[in-house]
NUPA-912399 format. One line per 4 residues: number of its first residue (from 1); their letters; for each residue x, y negated, z negated of N, C-alpha, C. Coordinates in Angstrom, 1 decimal, always signed. Each point is the difference from the previous one (the first is absolute). Last residue first. Layout:
<pators>
NUM> a> X,Y,Z,X,Y,Z,X,Y,Z  ...
</pators>
This chain:
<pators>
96> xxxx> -212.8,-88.3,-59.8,-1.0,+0.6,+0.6,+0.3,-0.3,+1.3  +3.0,-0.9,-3.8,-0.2,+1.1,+0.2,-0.8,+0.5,+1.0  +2.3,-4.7,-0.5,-0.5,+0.7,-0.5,+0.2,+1.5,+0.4  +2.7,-4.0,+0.6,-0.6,+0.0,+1.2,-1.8,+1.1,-0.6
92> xxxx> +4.1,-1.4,-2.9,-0.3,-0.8,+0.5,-1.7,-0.3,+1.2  +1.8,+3.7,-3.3,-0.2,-1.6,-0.5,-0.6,-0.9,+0.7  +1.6,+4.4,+1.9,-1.6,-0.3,-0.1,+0.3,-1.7,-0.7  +4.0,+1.3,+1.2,-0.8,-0.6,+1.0,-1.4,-0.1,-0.5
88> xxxx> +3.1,+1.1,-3.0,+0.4,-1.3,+0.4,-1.0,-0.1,+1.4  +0.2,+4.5,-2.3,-0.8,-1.2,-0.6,+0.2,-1.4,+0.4  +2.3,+3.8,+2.2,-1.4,-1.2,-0.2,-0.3,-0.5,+0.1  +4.7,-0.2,+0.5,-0.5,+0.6,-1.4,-1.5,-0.4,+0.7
84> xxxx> +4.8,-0.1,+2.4,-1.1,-0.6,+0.1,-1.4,+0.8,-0.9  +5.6,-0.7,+1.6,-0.8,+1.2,-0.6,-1.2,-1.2,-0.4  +4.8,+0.4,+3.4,-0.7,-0.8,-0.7,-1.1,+0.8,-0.5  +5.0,+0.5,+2.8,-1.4,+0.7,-0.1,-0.1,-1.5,-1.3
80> xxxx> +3.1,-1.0,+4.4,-0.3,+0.1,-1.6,-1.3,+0.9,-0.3  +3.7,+0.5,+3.8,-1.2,-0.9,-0.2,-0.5,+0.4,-1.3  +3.6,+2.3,+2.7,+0.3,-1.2,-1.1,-0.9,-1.2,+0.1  +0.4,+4.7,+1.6,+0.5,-1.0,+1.5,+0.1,-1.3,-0.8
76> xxxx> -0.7,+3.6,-2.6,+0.7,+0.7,+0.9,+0.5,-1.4,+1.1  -3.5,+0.2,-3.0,+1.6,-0.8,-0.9,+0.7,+0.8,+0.9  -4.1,+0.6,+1.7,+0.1,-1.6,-0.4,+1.2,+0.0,-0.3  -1.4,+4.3,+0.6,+0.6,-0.9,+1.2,+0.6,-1.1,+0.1
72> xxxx> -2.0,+2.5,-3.5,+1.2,+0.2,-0.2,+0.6,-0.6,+1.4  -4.5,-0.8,-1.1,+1.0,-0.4,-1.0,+1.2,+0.7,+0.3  -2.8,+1.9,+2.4,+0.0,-1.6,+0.3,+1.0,-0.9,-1.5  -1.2,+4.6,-0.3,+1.1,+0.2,+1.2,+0.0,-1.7,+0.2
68> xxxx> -2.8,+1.1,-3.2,+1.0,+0.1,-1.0,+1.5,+0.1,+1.3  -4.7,-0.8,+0.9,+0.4,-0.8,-0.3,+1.4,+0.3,-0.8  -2.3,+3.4,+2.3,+0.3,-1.0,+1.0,+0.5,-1.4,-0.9  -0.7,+4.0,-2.3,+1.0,+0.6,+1.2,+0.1,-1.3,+0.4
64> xxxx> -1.8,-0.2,-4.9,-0.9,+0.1,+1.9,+1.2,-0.2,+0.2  +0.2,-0.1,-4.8,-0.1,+1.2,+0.6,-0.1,+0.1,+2.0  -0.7,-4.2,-3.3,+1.7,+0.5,-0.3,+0.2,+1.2,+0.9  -4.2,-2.0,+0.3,+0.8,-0.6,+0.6,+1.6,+0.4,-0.1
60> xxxx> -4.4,+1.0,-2.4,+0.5,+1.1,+1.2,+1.2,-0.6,+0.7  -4.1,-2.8,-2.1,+0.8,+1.2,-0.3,+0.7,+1.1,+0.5  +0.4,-5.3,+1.1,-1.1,+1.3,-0.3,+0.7,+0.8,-0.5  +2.3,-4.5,+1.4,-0.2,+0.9,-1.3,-0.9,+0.9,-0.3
56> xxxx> +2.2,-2.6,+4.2,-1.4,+0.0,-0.4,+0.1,+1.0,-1.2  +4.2,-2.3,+2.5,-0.5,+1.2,-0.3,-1.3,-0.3,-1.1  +3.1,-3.0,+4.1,-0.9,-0.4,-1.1,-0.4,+1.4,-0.8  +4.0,-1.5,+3.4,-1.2,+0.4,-0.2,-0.6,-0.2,-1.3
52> xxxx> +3.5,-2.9,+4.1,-0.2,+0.5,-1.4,-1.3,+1.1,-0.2  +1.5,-2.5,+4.1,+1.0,-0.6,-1.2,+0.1,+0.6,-1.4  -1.2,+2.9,+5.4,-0.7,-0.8,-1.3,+1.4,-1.2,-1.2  -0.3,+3.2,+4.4,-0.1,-1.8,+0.3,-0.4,-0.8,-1.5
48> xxxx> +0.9,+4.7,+0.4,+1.5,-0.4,+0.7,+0.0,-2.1,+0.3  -3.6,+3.4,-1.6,+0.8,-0.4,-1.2,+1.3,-0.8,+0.5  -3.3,+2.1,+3.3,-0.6,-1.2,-0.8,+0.8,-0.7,-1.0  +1.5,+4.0,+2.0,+0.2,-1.1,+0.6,-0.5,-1.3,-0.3
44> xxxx> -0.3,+3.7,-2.2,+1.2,-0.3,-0.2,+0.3,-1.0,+1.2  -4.3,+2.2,-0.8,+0.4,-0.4,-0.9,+1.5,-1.1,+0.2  -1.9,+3.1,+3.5,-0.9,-1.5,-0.2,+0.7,-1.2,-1.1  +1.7,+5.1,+0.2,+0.8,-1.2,+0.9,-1.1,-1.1,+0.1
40> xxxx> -1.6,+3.3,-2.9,+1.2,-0.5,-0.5,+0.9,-1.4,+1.3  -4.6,+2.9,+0.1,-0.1,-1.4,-0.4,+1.4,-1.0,-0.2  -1.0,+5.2,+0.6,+0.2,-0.6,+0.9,+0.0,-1.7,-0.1  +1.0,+2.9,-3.6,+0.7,+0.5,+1.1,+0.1,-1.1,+1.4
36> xxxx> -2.7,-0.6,-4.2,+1.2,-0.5,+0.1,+1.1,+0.6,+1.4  -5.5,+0.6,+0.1,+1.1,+0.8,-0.6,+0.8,-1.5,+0.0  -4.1,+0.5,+2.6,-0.2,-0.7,-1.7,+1.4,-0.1,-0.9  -1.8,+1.6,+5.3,+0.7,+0.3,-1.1,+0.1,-1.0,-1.0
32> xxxx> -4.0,-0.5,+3.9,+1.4,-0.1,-0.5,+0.9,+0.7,-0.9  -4.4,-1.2,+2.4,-0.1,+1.0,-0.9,+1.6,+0.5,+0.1  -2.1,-4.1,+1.1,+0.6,+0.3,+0.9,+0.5,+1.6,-0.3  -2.4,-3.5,-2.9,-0.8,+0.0,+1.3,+0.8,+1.1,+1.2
28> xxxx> +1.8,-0.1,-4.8,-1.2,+0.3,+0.2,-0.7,+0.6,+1.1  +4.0,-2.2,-0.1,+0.2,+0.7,-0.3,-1.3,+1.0,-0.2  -0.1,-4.7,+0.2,+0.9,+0.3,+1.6,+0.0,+1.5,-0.9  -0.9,-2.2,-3.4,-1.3,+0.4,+1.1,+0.5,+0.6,+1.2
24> xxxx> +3.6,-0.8,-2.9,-1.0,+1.3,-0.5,-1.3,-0.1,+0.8  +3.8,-3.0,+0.3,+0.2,+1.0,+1.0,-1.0,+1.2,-0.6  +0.1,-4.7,-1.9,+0.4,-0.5,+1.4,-0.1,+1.4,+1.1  -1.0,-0.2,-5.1,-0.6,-0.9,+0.4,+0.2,+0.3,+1.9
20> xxxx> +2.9,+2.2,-2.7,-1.2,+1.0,-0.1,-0.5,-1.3,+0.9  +4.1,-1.6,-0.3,+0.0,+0.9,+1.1,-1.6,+0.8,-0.5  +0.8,-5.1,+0.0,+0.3,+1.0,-1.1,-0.5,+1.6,+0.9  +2.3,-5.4,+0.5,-0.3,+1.3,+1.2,-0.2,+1.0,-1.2
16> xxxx> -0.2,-5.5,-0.2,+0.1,+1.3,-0.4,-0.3,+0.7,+1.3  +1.5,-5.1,-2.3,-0.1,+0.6,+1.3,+0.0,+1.5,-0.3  -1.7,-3.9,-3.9,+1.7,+0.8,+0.7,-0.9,+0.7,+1.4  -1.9,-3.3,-2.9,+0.8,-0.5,+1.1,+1.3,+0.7,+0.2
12> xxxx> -3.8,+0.7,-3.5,+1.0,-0.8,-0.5,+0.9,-0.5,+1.2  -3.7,+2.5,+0.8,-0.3,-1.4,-0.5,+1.1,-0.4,-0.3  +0.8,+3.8,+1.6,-0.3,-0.7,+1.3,-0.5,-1.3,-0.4  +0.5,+3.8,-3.4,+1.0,-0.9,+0.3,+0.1,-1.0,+1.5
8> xxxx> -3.8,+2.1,-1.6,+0.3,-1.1,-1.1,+1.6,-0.3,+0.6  -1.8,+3.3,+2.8,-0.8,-1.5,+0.2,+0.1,-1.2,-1.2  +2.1,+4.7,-0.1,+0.1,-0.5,+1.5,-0.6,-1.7,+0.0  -1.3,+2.9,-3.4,+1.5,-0.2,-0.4,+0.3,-1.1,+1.1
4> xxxx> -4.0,+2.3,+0.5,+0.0,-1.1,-1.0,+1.2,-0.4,-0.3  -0.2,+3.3,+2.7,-0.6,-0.7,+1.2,-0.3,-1.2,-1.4  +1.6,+3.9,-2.0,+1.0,-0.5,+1.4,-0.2,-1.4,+0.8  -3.1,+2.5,-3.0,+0.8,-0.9,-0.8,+1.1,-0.5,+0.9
</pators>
């Protein structure tokens, strides 16, 4: 759903860095830590160039270490969080 989120807003003509999309295969192929521990400075520098984030409403989103620390970076360095429902991407882009 990352990699569907990623590409409807890429229709709408925003510029994305979504960190599952961009750093979970590199993570895979490189049998990597997966952790917020280590992913954290990747994170915060990417956010240092970002204008804004976008939070993917799964489930789990309120609870995950890594999105709940990126949110708090964002209004730390004063980039706007933003909330992105789904349902709003299958609509568009579907489910399959």
């Amino acid at each position: 759903m990352a990699n569907k989120a990623a590409a409807y807003l890429m229709s709408k003509g925003e510029i994305v860095f979504s960190p599952i999309s961009h750093t979970h295969p590199i993570h895979l192929a490189g049998s990597l830590p997966g952790d917020w521990q280590f992913w954290e400075q990747f994170d915060k520098i990417y956010l240092g160039y970002s204008k804004k984030i976008i939070v993917l409403m799964l489930p789990g989103w309120d609870t995950s270490k890594g999105v709940q620390a990126e949110i708090k970076i964002a209004e730390e360095i004063g980039i706007p969080v933003e909330w992105l429902n789904p349902l709003e991407v299958v609509e568009s882009i579907g489910s399959g």
